[in-house]
C-alpha positions as CSV (number, residue, x, y, z in Angstrom):
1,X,35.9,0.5,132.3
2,X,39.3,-0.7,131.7
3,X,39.4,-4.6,130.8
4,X,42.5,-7.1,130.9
5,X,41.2,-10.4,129.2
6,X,37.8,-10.2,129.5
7,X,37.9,-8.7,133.0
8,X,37.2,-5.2,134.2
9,X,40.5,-4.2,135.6
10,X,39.8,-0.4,136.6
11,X,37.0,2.0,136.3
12,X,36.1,5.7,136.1
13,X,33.5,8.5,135.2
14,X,33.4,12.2,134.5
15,X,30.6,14.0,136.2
16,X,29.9,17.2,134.2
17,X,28.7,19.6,137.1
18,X,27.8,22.4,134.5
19,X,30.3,24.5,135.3
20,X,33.2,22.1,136.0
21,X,33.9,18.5,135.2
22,X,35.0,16.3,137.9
23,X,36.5,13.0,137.2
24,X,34.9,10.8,140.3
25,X,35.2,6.9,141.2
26,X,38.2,6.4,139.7
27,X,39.8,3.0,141.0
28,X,41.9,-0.2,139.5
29,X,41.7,-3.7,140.6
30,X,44.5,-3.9,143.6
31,X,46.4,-6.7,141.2
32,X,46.7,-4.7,138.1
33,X,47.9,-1.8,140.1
34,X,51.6,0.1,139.1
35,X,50.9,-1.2,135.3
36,X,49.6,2.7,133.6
37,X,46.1,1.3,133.5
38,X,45.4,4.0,136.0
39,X,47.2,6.6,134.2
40,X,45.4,5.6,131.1
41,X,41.6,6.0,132.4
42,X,42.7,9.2,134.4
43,X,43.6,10.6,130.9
44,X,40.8,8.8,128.9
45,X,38.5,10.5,131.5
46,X,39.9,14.1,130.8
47,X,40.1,13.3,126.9
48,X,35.8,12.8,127.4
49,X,35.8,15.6,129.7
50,X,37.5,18.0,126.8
51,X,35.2,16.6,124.4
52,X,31.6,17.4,126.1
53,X,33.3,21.5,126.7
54,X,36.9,22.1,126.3
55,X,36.4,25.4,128.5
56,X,35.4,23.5,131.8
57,X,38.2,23.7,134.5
58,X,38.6,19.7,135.5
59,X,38.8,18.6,139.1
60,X,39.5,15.7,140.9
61,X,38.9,15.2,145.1
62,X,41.3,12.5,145.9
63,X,43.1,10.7,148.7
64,X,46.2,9.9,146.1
65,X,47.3,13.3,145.2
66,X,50.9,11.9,144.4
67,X,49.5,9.6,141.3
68,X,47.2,11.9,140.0
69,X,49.5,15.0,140.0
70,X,51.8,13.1,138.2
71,X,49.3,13.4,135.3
72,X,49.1,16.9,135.1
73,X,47.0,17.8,138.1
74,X,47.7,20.2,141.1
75,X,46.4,21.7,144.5
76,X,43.7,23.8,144.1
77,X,44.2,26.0,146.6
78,X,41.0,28.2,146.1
79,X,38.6,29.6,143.5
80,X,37.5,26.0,143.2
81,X,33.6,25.4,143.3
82,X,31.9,25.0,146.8
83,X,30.6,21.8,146.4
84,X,34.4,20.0,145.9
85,X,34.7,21.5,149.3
86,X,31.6,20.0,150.5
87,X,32.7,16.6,149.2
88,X,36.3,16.8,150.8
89,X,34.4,17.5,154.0
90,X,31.4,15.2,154.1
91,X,31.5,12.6,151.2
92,X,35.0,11.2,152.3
93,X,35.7,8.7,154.6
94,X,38.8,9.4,155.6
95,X,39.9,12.2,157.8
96,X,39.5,15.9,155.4
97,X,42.8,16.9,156.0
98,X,43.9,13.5,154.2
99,X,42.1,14.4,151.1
100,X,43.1,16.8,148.4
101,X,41.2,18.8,145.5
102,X,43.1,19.0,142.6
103,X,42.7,20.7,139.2
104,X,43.9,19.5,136.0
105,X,46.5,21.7,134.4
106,X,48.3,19.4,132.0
107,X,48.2,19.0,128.4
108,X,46.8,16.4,126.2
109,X,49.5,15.2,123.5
């Protein structure tokens, strides 16, 4: 959790799948949006992720691919594990084609 003044501003988890890390839940509080607090959970998240086994590819099934490919993320267009697939399918709300898995490419500084 991410706090601003005593109050929890944005949250996040990694789920370590075994094979793969996926970094799930990941939200901030609609009036501290467009200040970085995103940014700094999303890489917060992969720094714990990197941590547990720096091997693990990193995923990410989102309906924002814009904000989190700006942190070093892109399409996964295959090779990505079956259950991602499942969630983009089932777990969503929104419509599948509206949701994207991505895999984290970048670099941590």
């Amino acid at each position: 959790m991410a706090r601003v003044e005593d109050k929890v501003v944005a949250f996040g988890r990694i789920i370590d799948h075994g094979e793969f890390h996926e970094i799930a839940s990941l939200g901030v509080d609609y009036y501290h949006r467009k200040k970085g607090i995103g940014k700094k959970m999303l890489f917060f998240l992969i720094q714990k992720a990197k941590r547990i086994d720096a091997r693990k590819p990193i995923y990410g099934v989102t309906h924002l691919p814009e904000f989190i490919s700006s942190c070093g993320f892109v399409h996964a267009e295959d090779g990505y594990p079956d259950y991602l697939d499942y969630k983009r399918k089932h777990a969503c709300r929104l419509d599948e084609s509206k949701i994207s898995i991505m895999e984290w490419k970048g670099i941590l500084g």
